[in-house]
C-alpha positions as CSV (number, residue, x, y, z in Angstrom):
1,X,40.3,55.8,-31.4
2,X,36.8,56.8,-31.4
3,X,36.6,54.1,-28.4
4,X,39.1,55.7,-26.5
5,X,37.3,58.9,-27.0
6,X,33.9,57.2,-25.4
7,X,35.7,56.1,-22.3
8,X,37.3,60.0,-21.4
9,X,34.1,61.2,-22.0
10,X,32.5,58.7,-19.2
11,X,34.9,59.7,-17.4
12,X,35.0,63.1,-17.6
13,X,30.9,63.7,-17.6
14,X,31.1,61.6,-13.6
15,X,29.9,64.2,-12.2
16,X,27.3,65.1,-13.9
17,X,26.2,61.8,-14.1
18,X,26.0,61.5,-10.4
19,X,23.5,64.4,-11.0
20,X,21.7,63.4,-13.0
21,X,20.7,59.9,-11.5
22,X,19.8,61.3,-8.6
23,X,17.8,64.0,-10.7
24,X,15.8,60.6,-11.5
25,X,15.1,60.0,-8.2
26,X,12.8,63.1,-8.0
27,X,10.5,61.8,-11.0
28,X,10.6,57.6,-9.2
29,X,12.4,56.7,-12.2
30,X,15.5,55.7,-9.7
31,X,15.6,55.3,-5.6
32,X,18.3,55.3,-3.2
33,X,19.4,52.0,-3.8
34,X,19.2,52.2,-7.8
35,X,21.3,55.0,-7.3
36,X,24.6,53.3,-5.3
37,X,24.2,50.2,-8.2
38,X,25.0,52.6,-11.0
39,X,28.3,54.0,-9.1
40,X,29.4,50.5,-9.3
41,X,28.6,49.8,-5.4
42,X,26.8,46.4,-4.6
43,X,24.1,46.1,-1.7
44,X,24.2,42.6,-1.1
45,X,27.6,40.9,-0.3
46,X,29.0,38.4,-2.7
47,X,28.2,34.7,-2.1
48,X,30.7,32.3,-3.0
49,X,30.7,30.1,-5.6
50,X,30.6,30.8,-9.3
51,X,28.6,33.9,-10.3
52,X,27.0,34.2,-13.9
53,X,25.7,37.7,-14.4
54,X,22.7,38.6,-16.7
55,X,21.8,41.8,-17.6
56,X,18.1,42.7,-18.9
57,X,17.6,46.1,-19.3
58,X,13.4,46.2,-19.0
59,X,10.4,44.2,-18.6
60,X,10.5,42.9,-22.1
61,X,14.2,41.6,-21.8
62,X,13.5,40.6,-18.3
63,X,10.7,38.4,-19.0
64,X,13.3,36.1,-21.4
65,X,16.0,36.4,-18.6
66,X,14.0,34.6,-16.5
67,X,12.9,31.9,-19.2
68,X,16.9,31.6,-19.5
69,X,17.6,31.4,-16.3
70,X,15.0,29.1,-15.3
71,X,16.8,26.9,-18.0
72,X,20.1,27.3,-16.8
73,X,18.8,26.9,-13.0
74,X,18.2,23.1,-14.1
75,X,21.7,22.8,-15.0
76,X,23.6,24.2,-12.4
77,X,21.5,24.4,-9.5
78,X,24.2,25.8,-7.1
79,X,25.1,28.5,-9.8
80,X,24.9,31.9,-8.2
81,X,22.7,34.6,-10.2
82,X,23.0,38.1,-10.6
83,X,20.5,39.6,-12.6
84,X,20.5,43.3,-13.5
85,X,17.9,45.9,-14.7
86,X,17.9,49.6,-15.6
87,X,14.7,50.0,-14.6
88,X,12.4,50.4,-11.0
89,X,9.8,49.0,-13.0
90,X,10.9,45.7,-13.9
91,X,12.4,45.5,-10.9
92,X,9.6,45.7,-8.9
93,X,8.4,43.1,-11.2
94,X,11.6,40.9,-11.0
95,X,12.3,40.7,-7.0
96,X,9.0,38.3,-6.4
97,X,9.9,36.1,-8.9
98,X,13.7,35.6,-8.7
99,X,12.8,35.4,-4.8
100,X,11.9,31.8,-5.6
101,X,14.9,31.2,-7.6
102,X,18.0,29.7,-5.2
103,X,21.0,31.9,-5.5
104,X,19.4,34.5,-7.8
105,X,19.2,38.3,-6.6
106,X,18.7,41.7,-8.0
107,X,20.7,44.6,-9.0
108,X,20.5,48.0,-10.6
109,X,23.2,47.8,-13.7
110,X,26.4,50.1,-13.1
111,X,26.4,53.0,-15.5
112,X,29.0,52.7,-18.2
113,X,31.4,54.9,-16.9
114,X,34.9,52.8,-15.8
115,X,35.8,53.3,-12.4
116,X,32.1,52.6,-11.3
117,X,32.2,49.2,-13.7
118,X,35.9,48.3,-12.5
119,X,34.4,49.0,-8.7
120,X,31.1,46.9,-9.7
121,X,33.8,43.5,-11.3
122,X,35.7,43.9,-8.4
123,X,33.6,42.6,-5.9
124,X,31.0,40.7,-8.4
125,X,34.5,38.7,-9.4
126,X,31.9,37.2,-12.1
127,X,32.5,34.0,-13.9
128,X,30.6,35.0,-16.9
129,X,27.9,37.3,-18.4
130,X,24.9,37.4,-20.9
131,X,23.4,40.4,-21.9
132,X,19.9,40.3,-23.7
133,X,19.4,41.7,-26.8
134,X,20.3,45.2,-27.3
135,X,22.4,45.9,-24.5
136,X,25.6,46.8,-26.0
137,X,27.7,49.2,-23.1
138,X,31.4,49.7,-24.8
139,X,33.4,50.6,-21.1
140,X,31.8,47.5,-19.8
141,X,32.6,45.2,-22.8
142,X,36.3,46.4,-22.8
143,X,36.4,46.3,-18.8
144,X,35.2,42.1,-19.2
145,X,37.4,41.7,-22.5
146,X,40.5,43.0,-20.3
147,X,39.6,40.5,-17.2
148,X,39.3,37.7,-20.1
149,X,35.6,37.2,-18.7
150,X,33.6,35.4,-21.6
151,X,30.2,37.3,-22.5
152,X,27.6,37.0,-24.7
153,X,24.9,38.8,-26.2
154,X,21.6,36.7,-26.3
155,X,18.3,37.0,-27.9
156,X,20.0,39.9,-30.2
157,X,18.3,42.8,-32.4
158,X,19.5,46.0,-33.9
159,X,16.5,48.2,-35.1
160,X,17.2,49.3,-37.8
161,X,17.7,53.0,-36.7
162,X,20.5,51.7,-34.4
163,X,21.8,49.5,-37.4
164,X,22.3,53.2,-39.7
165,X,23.8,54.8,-36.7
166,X,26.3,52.1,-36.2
167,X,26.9,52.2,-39.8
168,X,29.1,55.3,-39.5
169,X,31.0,53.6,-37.1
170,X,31.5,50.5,-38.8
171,X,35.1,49.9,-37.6
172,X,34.5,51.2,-33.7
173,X,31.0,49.2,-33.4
174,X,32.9,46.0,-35.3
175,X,35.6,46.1,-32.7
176,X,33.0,46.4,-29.6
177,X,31.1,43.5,-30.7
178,X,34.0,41.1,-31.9
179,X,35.1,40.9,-27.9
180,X,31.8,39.0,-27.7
181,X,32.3,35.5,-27.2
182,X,29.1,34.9,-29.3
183,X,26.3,37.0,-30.8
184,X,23.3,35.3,-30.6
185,X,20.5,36.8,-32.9
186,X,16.7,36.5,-32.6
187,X,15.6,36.9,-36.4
188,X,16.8,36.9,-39.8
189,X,17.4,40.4,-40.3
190,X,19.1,40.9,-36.9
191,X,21.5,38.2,-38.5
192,X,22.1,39.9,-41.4
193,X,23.2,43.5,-39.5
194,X,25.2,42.0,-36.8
195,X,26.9,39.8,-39.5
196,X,28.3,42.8,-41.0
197,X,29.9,43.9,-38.5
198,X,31.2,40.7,-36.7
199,X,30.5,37.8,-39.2
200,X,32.7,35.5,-37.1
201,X,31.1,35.3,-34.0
202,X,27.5,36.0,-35.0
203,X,24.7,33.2,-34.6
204,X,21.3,32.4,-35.4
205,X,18.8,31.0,-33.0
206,X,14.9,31.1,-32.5
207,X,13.5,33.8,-30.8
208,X,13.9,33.7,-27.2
209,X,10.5,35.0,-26.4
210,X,8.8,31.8,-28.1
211,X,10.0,30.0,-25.3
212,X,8.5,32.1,-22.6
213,X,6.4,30.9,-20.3
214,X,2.9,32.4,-20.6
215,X,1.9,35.8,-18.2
216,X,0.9,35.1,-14.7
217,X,-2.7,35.1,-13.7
218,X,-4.4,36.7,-10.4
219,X,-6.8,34.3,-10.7
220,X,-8.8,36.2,-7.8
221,X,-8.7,39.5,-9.7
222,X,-10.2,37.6,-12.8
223,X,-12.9,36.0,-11.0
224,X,-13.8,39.8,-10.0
225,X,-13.2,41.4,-13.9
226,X,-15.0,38.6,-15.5
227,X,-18.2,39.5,-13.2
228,X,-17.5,43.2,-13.6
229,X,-17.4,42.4,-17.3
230,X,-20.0,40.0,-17.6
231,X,-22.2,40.4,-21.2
232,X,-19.3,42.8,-22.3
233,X,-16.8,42.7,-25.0
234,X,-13.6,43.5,-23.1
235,X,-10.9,45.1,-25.3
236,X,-7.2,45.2,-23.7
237,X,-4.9,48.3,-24.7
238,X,-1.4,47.0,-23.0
239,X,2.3,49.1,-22.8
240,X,0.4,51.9,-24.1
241,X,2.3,55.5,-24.4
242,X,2.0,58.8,-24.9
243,X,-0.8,59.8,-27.8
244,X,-2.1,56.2,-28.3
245,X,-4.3,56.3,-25.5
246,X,-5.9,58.5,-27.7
247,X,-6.1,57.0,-30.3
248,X,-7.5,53.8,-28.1
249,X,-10.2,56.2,-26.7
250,X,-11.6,57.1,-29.9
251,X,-11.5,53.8,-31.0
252,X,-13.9,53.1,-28.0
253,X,-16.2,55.7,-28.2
254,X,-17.0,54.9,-31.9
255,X,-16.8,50.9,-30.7
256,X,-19.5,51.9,-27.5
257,X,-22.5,52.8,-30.5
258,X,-22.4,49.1,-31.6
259,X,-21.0,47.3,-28.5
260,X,-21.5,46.9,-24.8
261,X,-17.8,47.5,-24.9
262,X,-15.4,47.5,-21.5
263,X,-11.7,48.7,-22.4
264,X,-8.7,48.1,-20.8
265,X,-5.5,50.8,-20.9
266,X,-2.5,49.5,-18.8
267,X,0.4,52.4,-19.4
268,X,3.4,51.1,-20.0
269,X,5.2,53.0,-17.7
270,X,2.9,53.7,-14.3
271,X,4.3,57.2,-14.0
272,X,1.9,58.4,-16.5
273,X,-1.1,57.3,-14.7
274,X,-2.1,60.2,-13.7
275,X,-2.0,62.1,-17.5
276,X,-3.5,58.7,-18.9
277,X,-6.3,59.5,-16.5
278,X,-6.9,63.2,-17.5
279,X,-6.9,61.1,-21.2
280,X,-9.5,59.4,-20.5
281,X,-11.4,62.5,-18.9
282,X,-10.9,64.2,-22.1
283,X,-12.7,61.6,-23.9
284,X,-16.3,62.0,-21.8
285,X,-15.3,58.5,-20.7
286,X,-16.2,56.9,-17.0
287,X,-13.6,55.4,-15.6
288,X,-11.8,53.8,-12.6
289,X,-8.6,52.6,-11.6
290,X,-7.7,49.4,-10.9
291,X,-6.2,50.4,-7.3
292,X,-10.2,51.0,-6.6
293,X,-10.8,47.5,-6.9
294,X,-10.0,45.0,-3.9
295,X,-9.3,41.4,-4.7
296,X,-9.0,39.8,-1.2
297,X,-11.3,36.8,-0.3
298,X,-13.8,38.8,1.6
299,X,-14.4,40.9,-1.5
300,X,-18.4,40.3,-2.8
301,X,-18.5,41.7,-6.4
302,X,-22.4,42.9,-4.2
303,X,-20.0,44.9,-1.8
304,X,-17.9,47.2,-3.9
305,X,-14.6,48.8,-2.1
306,X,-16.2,52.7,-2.8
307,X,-13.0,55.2,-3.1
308,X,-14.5,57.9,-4.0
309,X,-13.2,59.8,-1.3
310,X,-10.2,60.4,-3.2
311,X,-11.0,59.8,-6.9
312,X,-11.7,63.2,-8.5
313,X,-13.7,61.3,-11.2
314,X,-16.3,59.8,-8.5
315,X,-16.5,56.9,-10.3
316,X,-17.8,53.5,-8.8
317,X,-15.6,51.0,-10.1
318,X,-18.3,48.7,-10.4
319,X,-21.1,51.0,-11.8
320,X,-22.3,49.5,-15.6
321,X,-21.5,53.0,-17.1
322,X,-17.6,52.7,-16.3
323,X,-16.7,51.6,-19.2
324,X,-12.7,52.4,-18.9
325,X,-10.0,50.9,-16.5
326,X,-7.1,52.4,-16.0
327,X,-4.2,50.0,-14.5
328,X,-2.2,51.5,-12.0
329,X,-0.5,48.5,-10.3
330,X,2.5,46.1,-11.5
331,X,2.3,42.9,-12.8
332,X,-1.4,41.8,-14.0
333,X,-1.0,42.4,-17.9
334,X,-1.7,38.5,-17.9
335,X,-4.8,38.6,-15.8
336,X,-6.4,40.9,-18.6
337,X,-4.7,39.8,-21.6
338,X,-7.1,36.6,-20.0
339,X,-10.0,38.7,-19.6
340,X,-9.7,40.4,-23.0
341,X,-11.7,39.5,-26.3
342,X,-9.2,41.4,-28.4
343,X,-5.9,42.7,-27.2
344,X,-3.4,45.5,-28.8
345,X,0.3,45.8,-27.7
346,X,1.8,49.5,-27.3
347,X,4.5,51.1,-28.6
348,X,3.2,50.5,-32.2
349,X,1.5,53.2,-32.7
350,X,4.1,55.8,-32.1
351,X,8.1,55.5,-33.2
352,X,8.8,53.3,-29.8
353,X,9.6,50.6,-32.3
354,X,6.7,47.8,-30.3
355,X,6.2,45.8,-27.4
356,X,6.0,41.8,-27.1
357,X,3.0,40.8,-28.9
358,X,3.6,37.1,-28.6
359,X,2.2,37.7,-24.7
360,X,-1.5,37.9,-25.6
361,X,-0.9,35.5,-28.6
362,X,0.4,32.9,-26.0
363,X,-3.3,33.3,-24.1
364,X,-5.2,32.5,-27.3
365,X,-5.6,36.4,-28.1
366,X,-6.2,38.1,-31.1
367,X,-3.5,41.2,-30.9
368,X,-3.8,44.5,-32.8
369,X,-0.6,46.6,-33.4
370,X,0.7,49.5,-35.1
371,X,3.3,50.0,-38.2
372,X,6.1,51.0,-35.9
373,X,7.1,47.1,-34.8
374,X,10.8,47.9,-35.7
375,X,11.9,45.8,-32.6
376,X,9.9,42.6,-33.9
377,X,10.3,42.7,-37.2
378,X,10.0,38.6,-37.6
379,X,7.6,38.1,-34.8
380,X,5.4,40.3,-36.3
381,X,5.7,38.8,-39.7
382,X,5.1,35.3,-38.2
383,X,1.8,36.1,-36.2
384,X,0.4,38.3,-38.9
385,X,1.0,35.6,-41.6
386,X,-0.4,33.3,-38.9
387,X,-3.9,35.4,-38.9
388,X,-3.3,36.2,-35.0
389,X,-1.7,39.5,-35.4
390,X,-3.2,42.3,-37.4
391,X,-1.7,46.0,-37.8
392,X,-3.8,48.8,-37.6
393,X,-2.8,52.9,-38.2
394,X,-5.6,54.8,-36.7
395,X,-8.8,54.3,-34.7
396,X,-10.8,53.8,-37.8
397,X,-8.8,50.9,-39.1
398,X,-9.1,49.3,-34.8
399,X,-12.9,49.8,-35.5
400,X,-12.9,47.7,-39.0
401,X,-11.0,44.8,-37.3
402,X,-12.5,44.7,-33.9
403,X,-15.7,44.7,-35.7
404,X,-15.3,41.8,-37.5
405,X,-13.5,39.8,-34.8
406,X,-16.4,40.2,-32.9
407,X,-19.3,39.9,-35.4
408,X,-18.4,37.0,-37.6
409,X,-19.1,33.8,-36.3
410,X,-16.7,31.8,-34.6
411,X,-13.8,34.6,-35.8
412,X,-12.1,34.6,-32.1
413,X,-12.9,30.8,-31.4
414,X,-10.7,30.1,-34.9
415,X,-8.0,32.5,-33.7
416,X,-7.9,31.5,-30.4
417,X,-6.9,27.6,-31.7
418,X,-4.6,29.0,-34.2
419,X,-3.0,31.0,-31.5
420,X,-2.6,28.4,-29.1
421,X,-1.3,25.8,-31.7
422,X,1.7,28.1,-32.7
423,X,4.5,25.8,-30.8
424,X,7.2,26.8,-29.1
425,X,10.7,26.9,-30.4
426,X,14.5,25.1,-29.8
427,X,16.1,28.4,-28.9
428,X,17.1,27.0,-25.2
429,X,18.6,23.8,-26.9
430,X,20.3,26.1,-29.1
431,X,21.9,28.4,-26.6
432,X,23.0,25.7,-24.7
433,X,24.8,24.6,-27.6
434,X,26.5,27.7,-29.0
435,X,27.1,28.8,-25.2
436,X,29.2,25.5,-23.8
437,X,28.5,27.2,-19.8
438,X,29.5,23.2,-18.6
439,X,33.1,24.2,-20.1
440,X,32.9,27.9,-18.9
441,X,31.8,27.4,-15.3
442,X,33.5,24.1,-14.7
């Protein structure tokens, strides 16, 4: 019943869900194109062939798509891709990567109303679809159950927030997720909750993420940083949001009377820029962004790119005193997780529930993160118990451990090998098993 109920509302509240993505538009949180996906209407035709669709909501799922796909690329070389994203973000991050993958292309995800999905099937015609971790959209499930499309839900967590809500709607949630052909679940716990609602078809694999291949590197940009950097301790605030920039800052400012200290912030959503900026301002901290930093081959660290034109801070970007850098460009979290001595992972600090902090991990960094990893429960377990990962609440407790990282002899070098030792998992062999895709897409 309560089901039923969900899909009239969809449909009634179309119109003011056309508003409202369009409303997005205003704020660059959707474009033109975004817009038309979420109706259900494709821009790219259909190739032919078989047509597996997965369906990543942001960068962190994204990042595992690709290690999937990638995977299943091996297997079925001519198998046609779609990959979707809510997102503008990790789709700006997505198109040059899946550009090198044959047959693989990009989408905005249709909303979950059902005559925009049923418009979206209709000319996908897809053969099956995987949907990464928490993306659970109960029009679209029924719309695939009724066209007897197999789908699973990969790399799967419930917070445990989600898990109480659901809880009320025990019946209603058991019924959405029994149409899943399988349920595949990243930890422990996330076992546990989706095994009581839908014991039958609920799995247990290793973490996804594990198997990730490490961040990409500007190599070019690091050549420039490391210079800029040089005789500094570099520490790397990543995925940061709202209120722990300042909790980074004062971190820094009491870090700056004992160290020749460079930090790092890179929002996680570049729409903030601007208010991390004023932030930083508010802090008595110099600073520059990274878009005042050229990285092309006639670039001389001796010749800095001056934009201080149109920087209302005047800062030189490669002045000793700037002593903050603000990232306001897409894809380089790698290239300064690689520059950084110690790293902390947003999202932690405030009730967003944390970000991946195996990334930095994966480099050979020592990552810092708040109390509020609800999303990586097991993850962070595993690194803290491993002595990579350490949680801090406040400024003062960033201080204590950054402090002694830094200060105690051969502290980073002992992390750095115990971080890079921690192996990667079987979760691929594991999919591959639960999944069958040779008996699906034959």
């Amino acid at each position: 019943m309560l089901i039923k109920l969900y899909r009239i509302l969809f449909t009634v509240l179309s119109p003011f869900l056309r508003i409202y993505f369009y409303a997005r538009c205003l704020y660059g949180k959707d474009k033109a194109e975004s817009v038309k996906n979420h109706f259900g209407e494709a821009t790219i035709a259909r190739p032919e062939g078989k047509l597996l669709w997965v369906h990543a909501a942001s960068i962190g799922e994204s990042t595992s798509a690709l290690t999937f796909i990638n995977h299943i690329k091996k297997q079925f070389p001519d198998l046609n891709i779609l990959i979707t994203t809510i997102t503008v973000t990790s789709a700006d991050i997505l198109q040059p990567k899946i550009a090198k993958i044959p047959n693989c292309f990009h989408q905005f995800v249709v909303a979950d109303n059902p005559s925009w999905i049923r418009k979206f099937l209709d000319h996908w015609n897809i053969n099956a679809a995987v949907f990464l971790e928490s993306e659970i959209w109960p029009n679209i499930i029924c719309e695939l159950n009724e066209r007897s499309v197999p789908f699973f839900l990969l790399n799967a967590r419930l917070s445990p927030r989600s898990f109480k809500r659901w809880s009320y709607f025990k019946n209603s949630f058991s019924e959405i997720l029994r149409k899943f052909k399988y349920i595949m679940a990243q930890s422990e716990i996330d076992y546990q909750r989706y095994s009581s609602f839908s014991p039958e078809n609920t799995k247990r694999i290793d973490n996804l993420k594990y198997a990730n291949a490490v961040l990409p590197c500007n190599d070019d940009l690091l050549k420039i940083f490391q210079k800029i950097c040089d005789k500094k301790v570099v520490f790397v605030a990543a995925s940061t949001h709202e209120k722990e920039e300042d909790i980074i800052l004062e971190a820094h400012n009491k870090l700056k009377t004992k160290f020749n200290i460079v930090t790092v912030i890179i929002p996680r959503h570049l729409t903030r820029v601007k208010r991390v900026c004023e932030i930083i301002e508010q802090h008595n901290c110099k600073y520059a962004l990274r878009s005042t930093i050229k990285n092309d081959d006639h670039h001389s660290i001796d010749t800095p790119y001056n934009n201080s034109a149109n920087h209302q801070n005047n800062n030189d970007p490669y002045n000793d005193l700037c002593d903050v850098y603000c990232i306001d460009s897409f894809g380089e979290v790698g290239t300064f997780y690689r520059l950084g001595d110690v790293c902390f992972v947003g999202g932690s600090l405030v009730t967003v529930g944390g970000h991946n902090i195996y990334e930095p991990v994966a480099l050979g960094k020592p990552v810092l993160h708040g109390p509020h990893m609800e999303n990586a429960l097991e993850v962070r377990d595993f690194l803290d118990e491993k002595g990579v990962a350490f949680e801090v609440q406040n400024s003062d407790d960033i201080c204590d451990i950054f402090e002694k990282l830094i200060s105690e002899n051969n502290c980073l070098s002992d992390i750095r090998k115990q971080a890079l030792s921690i192996t990667k998992n079987d979760s691929l062999k594991q999919i591959d098993k639960i999944m069958q895709l040779e008996k699906i897409l034959k």
